[in-house]
C-alpha positions in Angstrom: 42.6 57.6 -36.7 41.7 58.4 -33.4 41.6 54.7 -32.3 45.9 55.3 -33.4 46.6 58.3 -31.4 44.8 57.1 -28.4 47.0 53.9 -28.8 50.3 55.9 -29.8 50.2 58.1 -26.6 48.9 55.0 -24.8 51.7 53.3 -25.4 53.8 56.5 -25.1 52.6 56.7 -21.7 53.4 53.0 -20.8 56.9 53.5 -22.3 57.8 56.9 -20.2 56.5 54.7 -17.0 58.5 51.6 -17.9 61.5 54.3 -18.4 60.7 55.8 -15.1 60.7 52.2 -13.5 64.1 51.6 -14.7 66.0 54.9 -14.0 64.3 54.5 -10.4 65.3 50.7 -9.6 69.2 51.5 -11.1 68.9 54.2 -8.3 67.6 52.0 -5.8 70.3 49.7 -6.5 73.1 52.4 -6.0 71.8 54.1 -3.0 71.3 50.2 -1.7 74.6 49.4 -2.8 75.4 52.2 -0.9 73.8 51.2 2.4 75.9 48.1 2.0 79.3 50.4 1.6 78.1 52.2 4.5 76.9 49.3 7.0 78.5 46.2 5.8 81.8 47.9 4.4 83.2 44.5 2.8 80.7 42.1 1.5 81.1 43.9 -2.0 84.3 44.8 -2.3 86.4 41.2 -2.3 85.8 40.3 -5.9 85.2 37.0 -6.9 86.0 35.4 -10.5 83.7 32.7 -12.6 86.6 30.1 -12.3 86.3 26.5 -11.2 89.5 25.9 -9.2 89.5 22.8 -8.6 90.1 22.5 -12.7 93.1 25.0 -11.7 94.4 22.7 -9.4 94.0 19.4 -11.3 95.7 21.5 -13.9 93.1 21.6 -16.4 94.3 23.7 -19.4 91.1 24.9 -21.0 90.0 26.2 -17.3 93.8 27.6 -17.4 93.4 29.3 -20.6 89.6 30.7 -19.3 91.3 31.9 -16.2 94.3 33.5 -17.8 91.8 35.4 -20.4 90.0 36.9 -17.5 93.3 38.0 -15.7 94.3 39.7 -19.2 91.6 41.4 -19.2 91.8 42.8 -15.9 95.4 43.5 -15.6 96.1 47.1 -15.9 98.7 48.6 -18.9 101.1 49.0 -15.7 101.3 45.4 -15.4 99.1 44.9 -12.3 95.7 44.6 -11.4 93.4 47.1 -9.6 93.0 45.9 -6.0 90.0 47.8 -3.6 91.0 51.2 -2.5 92.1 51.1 1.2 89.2 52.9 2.2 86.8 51.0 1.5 88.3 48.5 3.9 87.5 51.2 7.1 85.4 49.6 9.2 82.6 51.6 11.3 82.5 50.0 14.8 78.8 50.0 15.0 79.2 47.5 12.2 81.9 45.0 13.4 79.7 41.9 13.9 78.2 42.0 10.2 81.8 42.6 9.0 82.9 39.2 10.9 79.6 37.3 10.1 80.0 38.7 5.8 83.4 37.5 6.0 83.4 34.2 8.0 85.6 34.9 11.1 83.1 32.7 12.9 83.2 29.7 10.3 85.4 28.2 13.5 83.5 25.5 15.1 86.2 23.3 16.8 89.2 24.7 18.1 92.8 24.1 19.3 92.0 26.0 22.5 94.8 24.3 24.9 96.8 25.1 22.3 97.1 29.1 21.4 99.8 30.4 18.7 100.9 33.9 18.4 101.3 35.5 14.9 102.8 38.9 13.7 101.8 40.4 10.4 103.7 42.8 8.4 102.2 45.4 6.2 103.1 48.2 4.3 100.3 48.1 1.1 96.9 46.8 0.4 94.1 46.9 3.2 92.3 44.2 1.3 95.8 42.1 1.4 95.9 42.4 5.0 92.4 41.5 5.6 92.4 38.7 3.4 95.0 37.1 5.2 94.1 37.6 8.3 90.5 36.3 7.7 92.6 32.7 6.6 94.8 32.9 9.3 92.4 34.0 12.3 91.4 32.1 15.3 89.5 33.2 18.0 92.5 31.3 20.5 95.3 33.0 18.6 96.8 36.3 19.6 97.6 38.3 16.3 100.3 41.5 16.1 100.0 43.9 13.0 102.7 46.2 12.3 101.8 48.9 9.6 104.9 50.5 7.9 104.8 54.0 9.7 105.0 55.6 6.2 102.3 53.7 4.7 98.9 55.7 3.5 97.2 57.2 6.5 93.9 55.1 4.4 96.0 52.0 5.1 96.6 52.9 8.8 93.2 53.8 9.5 91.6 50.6 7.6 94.1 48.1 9.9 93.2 49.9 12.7 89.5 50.0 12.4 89.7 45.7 11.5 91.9 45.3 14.6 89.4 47.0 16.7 86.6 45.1 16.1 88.8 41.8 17.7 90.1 41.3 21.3 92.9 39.5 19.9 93.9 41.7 17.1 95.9 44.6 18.0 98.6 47.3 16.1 102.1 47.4 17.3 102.7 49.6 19.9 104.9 51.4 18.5 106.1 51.5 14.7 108.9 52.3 12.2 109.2 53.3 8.6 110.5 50.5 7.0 113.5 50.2 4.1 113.6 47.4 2.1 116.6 45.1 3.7 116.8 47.6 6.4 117.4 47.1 10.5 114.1 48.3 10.5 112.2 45.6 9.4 113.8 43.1 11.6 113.0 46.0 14.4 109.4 45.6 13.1 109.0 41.8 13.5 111.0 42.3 17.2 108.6 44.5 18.2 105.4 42.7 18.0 107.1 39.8 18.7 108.0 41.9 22.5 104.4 42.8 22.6 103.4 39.9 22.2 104.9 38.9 25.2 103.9 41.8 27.4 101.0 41.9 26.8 99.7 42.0 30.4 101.9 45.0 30.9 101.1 46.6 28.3 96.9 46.0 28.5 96.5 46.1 32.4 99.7 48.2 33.4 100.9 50.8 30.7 97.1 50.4 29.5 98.4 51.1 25.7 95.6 52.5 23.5 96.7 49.9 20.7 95.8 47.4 23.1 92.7 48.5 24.9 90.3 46.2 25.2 92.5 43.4 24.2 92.6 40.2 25.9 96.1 38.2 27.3 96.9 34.9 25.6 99.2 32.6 27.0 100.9 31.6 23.5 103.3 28.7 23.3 104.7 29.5 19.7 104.8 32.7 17.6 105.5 32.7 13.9 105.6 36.0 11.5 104.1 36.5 8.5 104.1 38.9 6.0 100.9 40.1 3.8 102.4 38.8 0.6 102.4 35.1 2.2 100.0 32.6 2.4 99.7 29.6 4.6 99.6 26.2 3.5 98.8 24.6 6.7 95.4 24.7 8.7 95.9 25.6 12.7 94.6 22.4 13.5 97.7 20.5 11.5 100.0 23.3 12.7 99.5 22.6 15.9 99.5 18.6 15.8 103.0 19.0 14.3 104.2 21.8 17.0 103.1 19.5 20.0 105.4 17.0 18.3 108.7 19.6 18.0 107.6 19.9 21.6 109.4 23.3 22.1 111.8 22.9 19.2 112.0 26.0 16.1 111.4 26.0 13.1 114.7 28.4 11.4 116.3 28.4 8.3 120.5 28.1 8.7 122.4 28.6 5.9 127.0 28.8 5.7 126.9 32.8 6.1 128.7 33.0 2.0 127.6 37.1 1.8 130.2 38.8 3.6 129.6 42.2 1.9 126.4 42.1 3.8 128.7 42.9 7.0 131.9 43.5 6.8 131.4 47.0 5.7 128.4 49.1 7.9 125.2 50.1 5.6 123.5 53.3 6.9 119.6 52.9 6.1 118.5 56.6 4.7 114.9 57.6 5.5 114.5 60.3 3.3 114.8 58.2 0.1 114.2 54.7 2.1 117.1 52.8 0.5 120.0 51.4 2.2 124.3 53.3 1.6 126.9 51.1 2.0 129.8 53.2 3.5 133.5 52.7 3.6 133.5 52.0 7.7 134.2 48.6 8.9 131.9 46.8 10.9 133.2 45.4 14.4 133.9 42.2 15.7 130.5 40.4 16.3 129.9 40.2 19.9 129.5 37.2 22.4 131.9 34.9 19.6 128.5 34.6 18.0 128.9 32.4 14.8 127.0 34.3 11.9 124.3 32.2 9.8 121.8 33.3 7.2 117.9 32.3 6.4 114.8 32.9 5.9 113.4 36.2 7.7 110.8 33.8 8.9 110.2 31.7 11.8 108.2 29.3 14.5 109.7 29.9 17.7 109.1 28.6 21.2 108.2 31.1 23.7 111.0 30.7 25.7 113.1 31.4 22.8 110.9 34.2 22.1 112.3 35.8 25.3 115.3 34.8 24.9 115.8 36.8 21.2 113.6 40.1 22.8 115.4 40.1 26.9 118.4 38.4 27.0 121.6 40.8 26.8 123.6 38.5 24.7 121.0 38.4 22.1 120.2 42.0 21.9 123.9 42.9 21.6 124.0 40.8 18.3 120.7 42.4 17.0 122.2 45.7 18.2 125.4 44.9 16.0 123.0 43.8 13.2 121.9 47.6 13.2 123.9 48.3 10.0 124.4 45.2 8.0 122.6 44.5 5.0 118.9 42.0 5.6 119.7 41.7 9.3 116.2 39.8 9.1 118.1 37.3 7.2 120.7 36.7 9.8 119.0 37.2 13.5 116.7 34.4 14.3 119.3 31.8 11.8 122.2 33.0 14.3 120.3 32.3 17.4 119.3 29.5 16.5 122.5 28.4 15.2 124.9 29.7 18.5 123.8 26.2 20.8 126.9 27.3 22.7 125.3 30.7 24.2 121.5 29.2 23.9 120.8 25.4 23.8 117.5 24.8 25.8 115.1 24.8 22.0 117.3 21.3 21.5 119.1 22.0 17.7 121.1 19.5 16.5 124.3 21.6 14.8 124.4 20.3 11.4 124.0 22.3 8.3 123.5 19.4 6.0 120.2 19.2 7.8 119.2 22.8 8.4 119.9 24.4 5.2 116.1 22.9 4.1 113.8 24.2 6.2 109.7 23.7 6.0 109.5 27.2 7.3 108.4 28.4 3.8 108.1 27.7 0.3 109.4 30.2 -2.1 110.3 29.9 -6.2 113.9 31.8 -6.8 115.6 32.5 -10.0 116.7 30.5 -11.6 116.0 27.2 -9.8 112.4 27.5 -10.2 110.5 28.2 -13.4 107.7 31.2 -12.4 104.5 30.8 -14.2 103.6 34.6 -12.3 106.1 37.2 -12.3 109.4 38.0 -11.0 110.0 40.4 -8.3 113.5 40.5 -6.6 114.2 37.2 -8.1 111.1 35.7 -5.8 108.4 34.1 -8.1 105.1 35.9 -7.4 102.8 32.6 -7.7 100.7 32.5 -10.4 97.5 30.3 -11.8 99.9 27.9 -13.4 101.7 27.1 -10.0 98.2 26.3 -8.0 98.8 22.8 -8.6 102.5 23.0 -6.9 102.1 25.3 -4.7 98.7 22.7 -2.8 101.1 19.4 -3.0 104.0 21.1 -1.4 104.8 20.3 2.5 106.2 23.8 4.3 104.0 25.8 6.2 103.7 28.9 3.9 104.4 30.2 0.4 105.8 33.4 -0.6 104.4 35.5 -2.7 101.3 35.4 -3.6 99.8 39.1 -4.6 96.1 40.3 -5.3 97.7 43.1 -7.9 99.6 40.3 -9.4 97.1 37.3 -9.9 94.4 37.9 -7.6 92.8 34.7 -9.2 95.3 32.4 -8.1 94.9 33.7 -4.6 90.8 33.6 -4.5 91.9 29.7 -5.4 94.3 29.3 -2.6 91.7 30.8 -0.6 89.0 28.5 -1.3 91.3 25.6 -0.9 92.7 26.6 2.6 88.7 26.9 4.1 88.0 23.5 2.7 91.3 21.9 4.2 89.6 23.9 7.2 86.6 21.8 7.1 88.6 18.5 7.1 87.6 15.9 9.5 90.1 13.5 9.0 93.7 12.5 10.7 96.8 13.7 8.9 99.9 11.6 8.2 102.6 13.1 10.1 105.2 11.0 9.5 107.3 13.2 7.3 107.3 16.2 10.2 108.5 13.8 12.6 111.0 12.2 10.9 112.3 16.1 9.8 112.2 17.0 13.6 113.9 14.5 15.3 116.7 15.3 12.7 117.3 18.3 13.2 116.3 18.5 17.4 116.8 16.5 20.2 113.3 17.4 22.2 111.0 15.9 19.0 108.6 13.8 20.7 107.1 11.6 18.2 
């Protein structure tokens, strides 16, 4: 009997220390988890899904089916899924090398250094969005602009901030607007990073901005904008090879200007509720005979047009008349481009057959294309089921792709883009250079 109770409080004894042991490592494991939050804010927060997508790509449908039962059971009743908090993305500067080292802004080994590109980011949501394309995007020769909607989460602000300051060649707008959807003031948005960009001197040595302390000056020979919903589909290295060949040409969408209601009449963008009132008033003559075209809101421009859309007096009185039209984005950089006549030296060849396709990006509209993510604004928000699409197509960028929406798909795109990264080989180029020479006179190829 006593042999039993000496065993029973034995093993009593063993099982409250066992107990212990446990409740003390899962405490170890959050206050080390903690540590990480504090010291290497990232490395834990991007999460990463048990998916093979390479299966994804070659359009496997049992990897499909696995992939689409793990996104149903992460996707929130409200339809999206739960992306990091923006605060979680605030980096301590003490702590900026590991944060670059965790998340592989130095996987760089060769680069096109004789050859630096400029690139504006838009943001108004999602720290981890931002972040996450700007670690596919960054190069340590590029110059990269970030404009934060001004109304945006002060988390959101200070997160973008924080990443930008642990780069030379990262740096806010210097000055920023609250944005309304098809407003003047997102084209304002892209014009202004797109002037900083090229005063930067001034603006780092002269005005000595505090956005842009510490920063270094780039000579850039192209600038293209993004916006955090987009992803590339180009490596810099390819990008670069194909720009040397439009050899100061752009890359613009121009569409037959078929939505007069977006002018004739003036819209009045109201900042209390952030949408745009279309009013009775008639909109003047547009100035300078400028002939009106439409596109994309993107762009790859030449430096010298850069100037030319952010200095020149003609230019600035159409993007002053733009002020209250409806997606003046949508009808700058086309009209430009378009108006040889006032502005001829990027070489475009007038022809709308020609420039109505554009490689400047890749989007799926309703009806025309059939969206395996969802709809938003009639823009397909790409999904798993478009992976193997979306890697075979030839622009430079997609639009959308969302973490809230499918952050799956993107953690696919992601892994594709850093192994096109690693590439060693030559690229056939033969389908840029045929497009160019079409559609400019400078192509050199």
């Amino acid at each position: 009997m006593q042999k039993l109770i000496k065993l029973f409080l034995s093993t009593t004894c063993l099982m409250t220390i066992l107990i212990f042991i446990i409740i003390y490592l899962q405490n170890s494991e959050i206050i080390f988890k903690g540590f990480i939050k504090q010291n290497n804010n990232l490395s834990h927060n991007i999460k990463k899904y048990k998916v093979n997508c390479k299966a994804l790509f070659n359009y496997d449908l049992k990897e499909i089916s696995k992939a689409e039962e793990i996104l149903k059971q992460i996707t929130l009743t409200d339809g999206n899924v739960e992306t990091s908090s923006d605060s979680d993305f605030i980096v301590e500067k003490s702590q900026c090398e590991n944060f670059k080292k965790a998340r592989g802004y130095y996987r760089h080994e060769d680069v096109d250094i004789d050859f630096p590109l400029a690139v504006t980011i838009l943001a108004h949501e999602s720290a981890e969005q931002l972040e996450r394309i700007l670690r596919t995007l960054y190069q340590p020769q590029n110059i990269y602009c970030i404009h934060i909607d001004k109304k945006s989460d002060k988390n959101l602000h200070n997160s973008i901030k924080s990443i930008s300051d642990c780069f030379d060649n990262v740096f806010i707008a210097s000055k920023t607007y609250d944005i309304v959807y098809m407003g003047h003031s997102r084209l304002k948005a892209d014009v202004q990073c797109l002037k900083d960009l090229l005063m930067l001197d001034n603006l780092i040595n002269v005005v000595k901005h505090p956005n842009l302390f510490g920063k270094i000056v780039v000579d850039w020979k192209y600038a293209f904008n993004y916006v955090s919903s987009e992803f590339p589909l180009m490596t810099n290295r390819k990008l670069v090879q194909i720009l040397k060949m439009y050899n100061g040409s752009n890359e613009i969408q121009i569409l037959r200007d078929a939505h007069e209601y977006r002018h004739i009449n003036k819209w009045i963008e109201d900042f209390k509720d952030y949408k745009l009132i279309k009013t009775s008033e008639k909109n003047p003559p547009i100035p300078n005979s400028y002939l009106l075209a439409k596109g994309y809101c993107s762009y790859i421009i030449n430096k010298k047009f850069a100037e030319y859309a952010v200095f020149d007096e003609k230019a600035l009185s159409l993007f002053k008349w733009l002020e209250t039209t409806l997606a003046s984005d949508e009808y700058y950089w086309s009209t430009l481009q378009f108006n040889t006549q006032i502005y001829s030296e990027h070489g475009y060849i007038r022809d709308f057959n020609y420039s109505k396709y554009s490689l400047v990006r890749y989007s799926g509209w309703y009806p025309n294309y059939k969206c395996n993510g969802k709809l938003r604004h009639g823009m397909c928000v790409f999904g798993i089921r478009d992976l193997a699409n979306l890697i075979s197509r030839n622009e430079f960028l997609i639009n959308k792709l969302l973490l809230n929406v499918d952050p799956i798909a993107y953690q696919c795109m992601e892994e594709w883009f850093d192994e096109k990264e690693k590439e060693k080989s030559s690229f056939n180029l033969d389908i840029y250079c045929d497009y160019i020479k079409l559609r400019s006179n400078l192509a050199t190829c």
